[in-house]
C-alpha positions as CSV (number, residue, x, y, z in Angstrom):
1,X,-15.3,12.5,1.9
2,X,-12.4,10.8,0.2
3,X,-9.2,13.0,-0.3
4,X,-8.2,14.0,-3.7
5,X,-4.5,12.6,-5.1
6,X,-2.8,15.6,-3.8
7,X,-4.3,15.3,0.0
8,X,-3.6,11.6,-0.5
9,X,-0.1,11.6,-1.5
10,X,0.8,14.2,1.2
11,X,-1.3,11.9,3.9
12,X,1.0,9.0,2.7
13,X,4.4,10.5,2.9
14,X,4.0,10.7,6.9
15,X,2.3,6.8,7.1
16,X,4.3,4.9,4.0
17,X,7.3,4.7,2.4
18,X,6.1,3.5,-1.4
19,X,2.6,4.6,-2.7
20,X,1.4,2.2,-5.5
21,X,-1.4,3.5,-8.0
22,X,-3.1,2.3,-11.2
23,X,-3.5,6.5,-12.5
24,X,-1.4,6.2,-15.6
25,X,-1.4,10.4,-15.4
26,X,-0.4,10.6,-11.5
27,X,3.1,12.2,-12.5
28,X,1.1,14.4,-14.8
29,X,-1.1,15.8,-12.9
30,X,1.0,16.1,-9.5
31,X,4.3,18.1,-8.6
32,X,6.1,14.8,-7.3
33,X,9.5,17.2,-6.8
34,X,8.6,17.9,-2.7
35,X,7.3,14.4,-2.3
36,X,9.2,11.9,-0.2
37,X,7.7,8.6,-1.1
38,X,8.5,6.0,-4.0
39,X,5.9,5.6,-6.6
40,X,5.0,2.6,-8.1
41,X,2.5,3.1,-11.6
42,X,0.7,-0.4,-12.7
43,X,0.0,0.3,-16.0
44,X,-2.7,-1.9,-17.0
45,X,-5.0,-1.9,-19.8
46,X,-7.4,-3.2,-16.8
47,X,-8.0,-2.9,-13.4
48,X,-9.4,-5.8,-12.8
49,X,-7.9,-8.0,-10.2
50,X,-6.6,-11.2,-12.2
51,X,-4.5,-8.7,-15.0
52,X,-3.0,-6.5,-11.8
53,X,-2.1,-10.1,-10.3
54,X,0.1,-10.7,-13.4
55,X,2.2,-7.0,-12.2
56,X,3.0,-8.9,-9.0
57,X,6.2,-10.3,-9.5
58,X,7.4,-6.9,-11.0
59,X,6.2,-5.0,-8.4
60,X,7.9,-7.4,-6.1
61,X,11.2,-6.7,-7.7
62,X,10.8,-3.1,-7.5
63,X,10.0,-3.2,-4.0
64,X,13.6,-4.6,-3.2
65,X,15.6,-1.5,-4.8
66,X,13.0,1.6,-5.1
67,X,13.9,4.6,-3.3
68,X,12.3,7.4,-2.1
69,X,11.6,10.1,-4.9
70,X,12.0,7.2,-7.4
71,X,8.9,6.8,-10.0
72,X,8.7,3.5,-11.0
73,X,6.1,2.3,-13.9
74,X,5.3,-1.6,-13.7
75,X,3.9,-2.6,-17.3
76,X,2.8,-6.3,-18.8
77,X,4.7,-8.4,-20.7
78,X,3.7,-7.7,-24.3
79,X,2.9,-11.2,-24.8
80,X,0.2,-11.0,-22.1
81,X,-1.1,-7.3,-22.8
């Protein structure tokens, strides 16, 4: 059985140091206060692979200066959304 988001973000807090997600509601439905792991949020009117492609570079970017307890949300360039 898969774990739910709260096993999973406690599971990667001891393996990883940024946990990257497509759930748009992750900050709303988890107490992020106690967790010490950097966040990234694709939002994404998709999840298909070729539109979360396009968040690379951003998410790139974010990579070099995110910190742990930061909660970063990664969104499209209006002219391709």
């Amino acid at each position: 059985m898969l774990p739910k988001n709260g096993e999973l973000l406690g599971l990667a807090k001891t393996e990883f140091d940024v946990f990257i997600t497509i759930d748009q509601n992750l900050t709303a439905q988890q107490n992020l206060n106690n967790i010490n792991l950097a966040i990234i949020v694709l939002a994404s009117p998709s999840n298909r692979l070729e539109v979360l492609k396009l968040l690379m570079p951003k998410v790139q970017e974010a990579l070099a200066t995110i910190q742990a307890g930061d909660v970063v949300t990664i969104t499209l360039p209006d002219a391709i959304a």
